[in-house]
N, C-alpha and C positions, 0 to 999 in steps of 0.2 A: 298707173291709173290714179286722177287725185280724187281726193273726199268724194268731193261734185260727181264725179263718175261714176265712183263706185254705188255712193246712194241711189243714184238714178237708178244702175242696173241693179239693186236692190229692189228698186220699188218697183219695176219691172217684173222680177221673178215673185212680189210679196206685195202687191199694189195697196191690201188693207195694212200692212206694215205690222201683221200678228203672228206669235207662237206657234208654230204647227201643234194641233192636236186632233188625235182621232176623231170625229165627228163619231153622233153615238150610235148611228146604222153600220157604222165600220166596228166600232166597240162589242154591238151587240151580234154582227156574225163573226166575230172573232172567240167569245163568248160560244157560240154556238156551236163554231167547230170543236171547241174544247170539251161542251155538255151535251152534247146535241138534243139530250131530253131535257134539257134545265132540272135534271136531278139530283138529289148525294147520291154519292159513288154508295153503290149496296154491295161491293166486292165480287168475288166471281171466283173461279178455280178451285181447286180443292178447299184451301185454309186463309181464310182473308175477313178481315174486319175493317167496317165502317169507319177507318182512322183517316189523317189528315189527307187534304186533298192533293196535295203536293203532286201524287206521283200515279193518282185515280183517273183523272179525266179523258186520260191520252191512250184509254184501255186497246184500242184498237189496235194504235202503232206500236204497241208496246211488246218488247222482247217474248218468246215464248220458253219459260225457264220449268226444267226437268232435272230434278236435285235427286240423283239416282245414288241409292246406299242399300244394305239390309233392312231387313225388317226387325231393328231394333235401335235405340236412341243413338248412344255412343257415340262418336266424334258427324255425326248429322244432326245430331240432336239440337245444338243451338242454331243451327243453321234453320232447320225449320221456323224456329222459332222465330227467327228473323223476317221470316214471310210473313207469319203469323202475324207480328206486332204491326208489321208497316200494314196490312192490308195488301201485300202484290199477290195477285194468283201465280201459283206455281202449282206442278203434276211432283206427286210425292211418291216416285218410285221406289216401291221397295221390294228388293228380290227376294224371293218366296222364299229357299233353302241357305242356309249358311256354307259356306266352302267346305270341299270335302278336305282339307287339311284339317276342321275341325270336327267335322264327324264324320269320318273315314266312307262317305260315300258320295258317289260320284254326282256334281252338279253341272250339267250341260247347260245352265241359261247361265251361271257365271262364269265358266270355261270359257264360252262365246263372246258374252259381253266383255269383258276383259281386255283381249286381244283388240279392240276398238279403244280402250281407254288412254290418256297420253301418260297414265305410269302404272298402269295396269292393275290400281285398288282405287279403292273410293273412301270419301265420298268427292262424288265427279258431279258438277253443276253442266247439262249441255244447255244453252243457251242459242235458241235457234239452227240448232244441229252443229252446234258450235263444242267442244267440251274444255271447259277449267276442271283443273284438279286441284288437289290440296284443301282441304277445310278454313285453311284461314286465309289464303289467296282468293276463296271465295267469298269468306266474309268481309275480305277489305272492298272486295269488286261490288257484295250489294249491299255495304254499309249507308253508301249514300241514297242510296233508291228506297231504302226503308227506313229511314228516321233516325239510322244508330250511329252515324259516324263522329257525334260530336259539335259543337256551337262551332268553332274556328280548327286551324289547321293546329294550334298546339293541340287541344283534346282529342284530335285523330290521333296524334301519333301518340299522347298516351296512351289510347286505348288499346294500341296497336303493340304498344311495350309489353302492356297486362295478356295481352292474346298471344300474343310470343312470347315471353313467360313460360305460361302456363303449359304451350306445344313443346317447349325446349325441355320443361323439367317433368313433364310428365311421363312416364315409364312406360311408353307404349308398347315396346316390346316384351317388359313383365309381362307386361297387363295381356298380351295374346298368346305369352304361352300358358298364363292362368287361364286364359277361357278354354283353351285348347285340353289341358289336362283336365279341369272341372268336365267338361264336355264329354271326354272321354274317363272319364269317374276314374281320375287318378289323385287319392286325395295327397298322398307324401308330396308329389308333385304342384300340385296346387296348392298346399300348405306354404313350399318354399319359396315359389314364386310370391306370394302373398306377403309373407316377410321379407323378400327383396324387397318389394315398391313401398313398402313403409316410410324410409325416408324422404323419398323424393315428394310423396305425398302430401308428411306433414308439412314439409318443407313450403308447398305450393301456399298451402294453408293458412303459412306462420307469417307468410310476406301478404296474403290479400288481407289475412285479418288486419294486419298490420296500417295498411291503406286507409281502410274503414276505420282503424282507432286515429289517426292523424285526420281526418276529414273530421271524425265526431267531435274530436277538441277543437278544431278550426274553427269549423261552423256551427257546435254544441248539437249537432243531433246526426244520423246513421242514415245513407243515402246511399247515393251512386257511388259507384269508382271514382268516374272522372266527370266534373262539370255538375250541373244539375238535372240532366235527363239522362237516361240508359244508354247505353254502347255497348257494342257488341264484346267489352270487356265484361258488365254485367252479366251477359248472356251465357258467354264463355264461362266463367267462372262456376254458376249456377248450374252448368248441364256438367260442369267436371264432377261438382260436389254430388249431383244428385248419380252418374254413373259411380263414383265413387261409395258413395253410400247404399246403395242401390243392388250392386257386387261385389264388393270387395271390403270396409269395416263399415259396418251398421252405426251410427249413431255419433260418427267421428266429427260431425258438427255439432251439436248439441250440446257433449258436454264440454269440449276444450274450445268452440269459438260460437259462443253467444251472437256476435255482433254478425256473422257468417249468417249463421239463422236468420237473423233479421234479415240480411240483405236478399237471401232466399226466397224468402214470402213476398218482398217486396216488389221481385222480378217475379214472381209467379200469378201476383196479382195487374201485371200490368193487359192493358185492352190487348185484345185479339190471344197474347201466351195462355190469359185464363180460360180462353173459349179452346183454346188448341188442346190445355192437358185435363179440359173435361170429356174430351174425346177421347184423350191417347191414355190417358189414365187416370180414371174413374176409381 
């Protein structure tokens, strides 16, 4: 076909010979499917704040997410929070009794629930009757759906280094047979455990301070982990330090990582986490 042809059949399909653009009755019901009140998103679900609109308007079609754990922080604990900051409604289940491996009596709603789970502990995300397991397989999955994942794909996968980390060197399984013996008022036994996880501890400690003091010379003042807004590295960290301080040594930020402290308050004052631990802990 030459020039002459083809123009023709241009101006055929484009007689005014213009840009397609939405006309503003197309703009304004598209617009409408997305707001249908024309209002800000006022959140909904259990734990949700008034934050960016990103991932508000489309409340309808949106996933219905069930972050099922105990009724206590510990490895769900930033996960909440992650709800919390973005604003997504989520049901925050949490099972009434602790297992009976920790206090020697029998718990039939975890017995049951269990055997449904895809590795038979939590915390388990089900996701439209759907379940994730793993704590940071869930946080990678609603990193992006709430604000934390980072500006570009390098700051994901740091963030993702810091939250593996922190899984890889943390002493989980110290750390449950200390809840197990405290639990069961065995102090010899939860003494020793308690000195087991000492080093892995500071250890976690010695490399995030570490982060924070390389950012503070960088860019002369104490911020995020990675980039300049929070990641679920932030969040991470902060719910390790506060179970860590919380059970296990009292006050272990304070005096040996200053900068730790900072970066604590800083994630605990962020929108919607402040509104969540005036609830959860007053």
């Amino acid at each position: 076909m030459d020039k002459a042809a083809r123009n023709n059949r241009a101006n055929q399909l484009n007689p005014n010979n213009e840009k397609h653009q939405p006309n503003q009755a197309s703009k304004d019901n598209r617009a409408n499917q997305l707001n249908p009140n024309n209002e800000k998103y006022k959140g909904g679900g259990v734990f949700c704040s008034p934050r960016s609109a990103t991932t508000r308007n489309m409340a309808d079609a949106a996933p219905k997410y069930k972050l099922i754990y105990f009724n206590a922080p510990a490895k769900a604990e930033p996960l909440r929070w992650m709800f919390a900051y973005g604003g997504v409604p989520f049901e925050d289940f949490r099972i009434k009794e602790r297992p009976q491996i920790v206090t020697g009596k029998p718990n039939p709603e975890w017995d049951e629930l269990k055997q449904k789970l895809p590795f038979g502990v939590v915390p388990v995300l089900e996701v439209n009757g759907e379940y994730l397991g793993e704590g940071a397989a869930i946080a990678r999955y609603l990193a992006p759906k709430c604000g934390l994942a980072g500006a570009n794909e390098w700051e994901t996968a740091q963030a993702d280094g810091i939250v593996t980390f922190i899984e890889n060197e943390f002493p989980f399984q110290v750390v449950r047979e200390w809840i197990i013996a405290t639990a069961q008022k065995n102090p010899e036994k939860a003494a020793t455990m308690q000195k087991l996880m000492q080093p892995n501890l500071m250890k976690v400690a010695e490399r995030l301070d570490g982060i924070l003091q390389r950012k503070k010379t960088e860019s002369g003042k104490s911020g995020f982990f990675v980039g300049k807004a929070p990641t679920i590295a932030d969040l991470f960290a902060v719910s390790f330090f506060e179970w860590v301080e919380g059970y296990i040594k009292p006050g272990v930020l304070s005096v040996e990582f200053p900068l730790l402290v900072a970066h604590r308050e800083l994630v605990r004052e962020l929108p919607g986490i402040k509104e969540f631990l005036a609830l959860h802990q007053p």
